[in-house]
N, C-alpha and C positions, 0 to 999 in steps of 0.2 A: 196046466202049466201057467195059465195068465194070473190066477188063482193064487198059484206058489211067488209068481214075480211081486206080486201086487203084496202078500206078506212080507217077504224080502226087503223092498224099497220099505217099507213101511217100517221094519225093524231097524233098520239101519239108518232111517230118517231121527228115529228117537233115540239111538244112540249118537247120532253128531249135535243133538237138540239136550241131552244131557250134558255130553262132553264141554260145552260154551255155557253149562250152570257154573256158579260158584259151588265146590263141593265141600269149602273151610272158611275159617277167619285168614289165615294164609299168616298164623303164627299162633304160638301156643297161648290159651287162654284159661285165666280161673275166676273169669269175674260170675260171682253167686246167679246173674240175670240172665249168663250167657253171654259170645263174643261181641265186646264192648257194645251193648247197648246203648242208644242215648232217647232223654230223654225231652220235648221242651218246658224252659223252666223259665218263668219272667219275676225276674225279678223287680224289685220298684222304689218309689219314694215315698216317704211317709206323709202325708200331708194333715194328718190332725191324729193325736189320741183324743180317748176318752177313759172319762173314770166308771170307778163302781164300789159300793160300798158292800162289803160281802165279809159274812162270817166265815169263821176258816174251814165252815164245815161247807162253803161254796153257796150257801141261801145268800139272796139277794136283801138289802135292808133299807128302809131310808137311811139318811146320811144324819137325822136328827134323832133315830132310833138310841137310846143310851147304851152299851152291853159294855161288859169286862173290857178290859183295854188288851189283852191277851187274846181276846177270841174276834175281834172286828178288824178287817184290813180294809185301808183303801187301795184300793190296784189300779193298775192302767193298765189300755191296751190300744191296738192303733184302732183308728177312727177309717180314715181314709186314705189310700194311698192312689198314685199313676205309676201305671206298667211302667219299666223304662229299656229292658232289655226283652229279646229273645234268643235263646241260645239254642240253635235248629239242629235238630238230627241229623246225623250224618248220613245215617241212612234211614229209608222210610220199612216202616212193619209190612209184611207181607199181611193182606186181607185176611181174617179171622184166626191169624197170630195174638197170641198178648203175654209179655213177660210176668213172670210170677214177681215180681218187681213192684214197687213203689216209686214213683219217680219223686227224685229228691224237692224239697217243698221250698216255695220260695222266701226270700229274704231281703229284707230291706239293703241299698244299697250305703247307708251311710250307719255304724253302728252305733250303739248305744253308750255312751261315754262319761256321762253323770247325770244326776239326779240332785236339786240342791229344794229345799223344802224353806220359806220365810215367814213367819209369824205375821196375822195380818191382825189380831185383836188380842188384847191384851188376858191371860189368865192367871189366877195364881193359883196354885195346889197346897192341901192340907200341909204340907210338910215346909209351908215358907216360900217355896220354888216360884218365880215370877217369870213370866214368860214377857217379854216388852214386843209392839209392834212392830215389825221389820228382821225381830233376832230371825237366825238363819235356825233350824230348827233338824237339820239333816242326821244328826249324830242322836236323835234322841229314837230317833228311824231306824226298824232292819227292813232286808228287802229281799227278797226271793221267788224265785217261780210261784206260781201260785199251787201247780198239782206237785212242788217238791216239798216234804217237811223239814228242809235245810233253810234257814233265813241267816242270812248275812249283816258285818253293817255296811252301808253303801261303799265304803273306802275299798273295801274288802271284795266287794260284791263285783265292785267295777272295775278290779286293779287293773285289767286291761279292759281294751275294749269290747262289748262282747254285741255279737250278731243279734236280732232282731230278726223273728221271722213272725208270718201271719200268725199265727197258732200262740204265739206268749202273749201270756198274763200275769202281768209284776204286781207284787203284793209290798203292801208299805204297809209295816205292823209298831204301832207305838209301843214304845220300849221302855218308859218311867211311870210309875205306880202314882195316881194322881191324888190319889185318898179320898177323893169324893167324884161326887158328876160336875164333866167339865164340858165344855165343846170348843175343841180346837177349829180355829178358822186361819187358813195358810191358802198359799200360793206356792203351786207346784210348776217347776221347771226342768222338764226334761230336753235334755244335752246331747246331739247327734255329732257326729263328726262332720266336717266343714264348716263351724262355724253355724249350726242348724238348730235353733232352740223352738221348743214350745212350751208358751206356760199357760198352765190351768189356775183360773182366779177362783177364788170365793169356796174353796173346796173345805169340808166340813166333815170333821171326823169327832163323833159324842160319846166320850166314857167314862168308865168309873173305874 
């Protein structure tokens, strides 16, 4: 008998210990990760890029290396940035849970808004073309992801403002046939929102 009681209380201890679980989202749900997941995601400030001289087949180059003016891009990507947000879970993962999920990647807080490129030595090209120190040089530029084969020209590229996340790598591929070996020497400034520039001096792009 004490036997049977002692199963009893016992059964009906884990059904009132159920009962007080949550047994739903407590509304209908279709999100791919499960009901409303979240995830933490910090976002930040950008506080420097950097360059890199790379062929479009992604090999790294010096920046004095000559190659086709078709297949050398100078890119940029951030340097450094400071967390500035944390945006917390609502709710925390049950221990040795994990959603089949990706949480979404984080991204600068201020976006990417133009790109303007200035002549810093003087060139001329086979065909007469003179380049003067100081010309603004942006239009002679396309610009695009680096792992996409769509390249834009920056007017295009930027018509709005576009997000910035860790993971991009902007490609800046020269766009006029120089007829011989030249080596472009500019200064690059990149344009955030608020008011946020950064320029790269002395930056050195050698084609033919």
């Amino acid at each position: 008998m004490d036997a049977f009681r002692k199963k009893l209380f016992t059964t009906f201890g884990l059904l009132v210990l159920l009962g007080l679980l949550p047994i739903g989202c407590g509304e209908p749900c279709n999100h791919p990760c499960g009901c409303s997941p979240s995830f933490e995601v910090k976002d930040f400030w950008i506080r420097s890029f950097e360059t890199l001289s790379l062929t479009t087949e992604g090999q790294q180059v010096s920046p004095t290396t000559t190659l086709p003016y078709s297949s050398i891009t100078k890119s940029f990507r951030i340097k450094e940035i400071e967390t500035i947000a944390l945006e917390k879970s609502a709710s925390q993962n049950l221990p040795g849970f994990a959603f089949a999920c990706s949480p979404p990647s984080p991204k600068s807080a201020d976006r990417l808004v133009d790109v303007m490129i200035y002549n810093s030595k003087e060139v001329s090209f086979e065909n007469g073309t003179v380049l003067k120190v100081g010309q603004e040089l942006s239009e002679f530029f396309l610009i695009g992801n680096f792992f996409s084969a769509q390249s834009q020209t920056i007017e295009d590229f930027l018509s709005q403002p576009r997000d910035i996340y860790m993971e991009d790598l902007f490609k800046l591929t020269w766009n006029l046939d120089p007829g011989k070996e030249v080596q472009l020497q500019f200064s690059l400034r990149i344009i955030l929102e608020n008011g946020k520039e950064f320029i790269l001096n002395e930056e050195l792009l050698s084609i033919h």
